[in-house]
C-alpha positions as CSV (number, residue, x, y, z in Angstrom):
1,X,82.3,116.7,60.3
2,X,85.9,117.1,61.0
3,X,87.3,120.9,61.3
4,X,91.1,120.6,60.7
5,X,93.1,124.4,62.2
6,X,96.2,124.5,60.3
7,X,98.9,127.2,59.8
8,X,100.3,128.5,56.4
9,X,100.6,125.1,54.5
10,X,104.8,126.8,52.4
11,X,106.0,127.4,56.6
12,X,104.1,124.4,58.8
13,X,105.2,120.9,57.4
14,X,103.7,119.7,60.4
15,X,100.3,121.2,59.7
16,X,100.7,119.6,56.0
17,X,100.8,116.5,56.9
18,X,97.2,115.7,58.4
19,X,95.8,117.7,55.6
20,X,97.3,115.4,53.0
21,X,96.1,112.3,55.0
22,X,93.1,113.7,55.2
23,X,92.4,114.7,51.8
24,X,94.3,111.8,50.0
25,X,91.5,109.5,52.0
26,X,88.7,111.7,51.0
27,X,88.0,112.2,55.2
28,X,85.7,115.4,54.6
29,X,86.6,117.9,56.6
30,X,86.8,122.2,56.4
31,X,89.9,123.9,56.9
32,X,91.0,126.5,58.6
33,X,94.4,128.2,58.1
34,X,95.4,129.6,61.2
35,X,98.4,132.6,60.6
36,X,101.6,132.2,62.5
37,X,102.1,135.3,64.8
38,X,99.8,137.6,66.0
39,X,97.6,138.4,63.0
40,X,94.8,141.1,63.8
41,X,91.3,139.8,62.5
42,X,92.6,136.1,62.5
43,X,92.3,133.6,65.7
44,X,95.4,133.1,67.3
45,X,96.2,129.2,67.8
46,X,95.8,129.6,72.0
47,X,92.1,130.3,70.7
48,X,91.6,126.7,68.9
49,X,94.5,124.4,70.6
50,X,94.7,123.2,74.7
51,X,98.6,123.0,73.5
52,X,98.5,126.3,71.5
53,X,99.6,125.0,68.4
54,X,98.4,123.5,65.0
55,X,97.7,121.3,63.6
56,X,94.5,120.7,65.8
57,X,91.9,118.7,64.6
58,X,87.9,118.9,65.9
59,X,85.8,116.2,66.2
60,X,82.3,118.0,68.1
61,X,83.8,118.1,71.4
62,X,86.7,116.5,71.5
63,X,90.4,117.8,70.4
64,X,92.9,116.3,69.1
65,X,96.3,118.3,68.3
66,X,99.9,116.6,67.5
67,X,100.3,115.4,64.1
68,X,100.6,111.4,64.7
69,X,97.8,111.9,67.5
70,X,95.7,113.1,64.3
71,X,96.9,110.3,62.5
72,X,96.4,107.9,65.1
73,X,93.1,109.2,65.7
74,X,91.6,109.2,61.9
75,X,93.2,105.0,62.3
């Protein structure tokens, strides 16, 4: 199954946009909202991302982050 690491969906457009994709094709996936900043108790986006940003998306092993890489990718 997918595993989609997002940031606050009102501040990240760019996060938003594979997770509509995503859910308006009915891809299952989970979610997890990553917090911008340095949130104590949360994962920081270094921790999920090779770029350290979000959206990432997780398929197994690989990675994929960049929202038309994501897009692309689901294609």
């Amino acid at each position: 199954m997918y595993e989609l690491f997002i940031a606050n969906k009102n501040y990240s457009s760019w996060s938003l946009r594979p997770w509509v994709l995503m859910r308006e094709l009915a891809i299952p996936f989970t979610e997890t909202v990553i917090p911008l900043g340095n949130v104590p108790g949360h994962p920081s986006t270094a921790d999920v991302s090779p770029s350290g940003r979000v959206p990432c998306l997780r398929n197994g092993q690989l990675l994929v982050w960049d929202s038309l890489a994501i897009t692309e990718y689901l294609s």
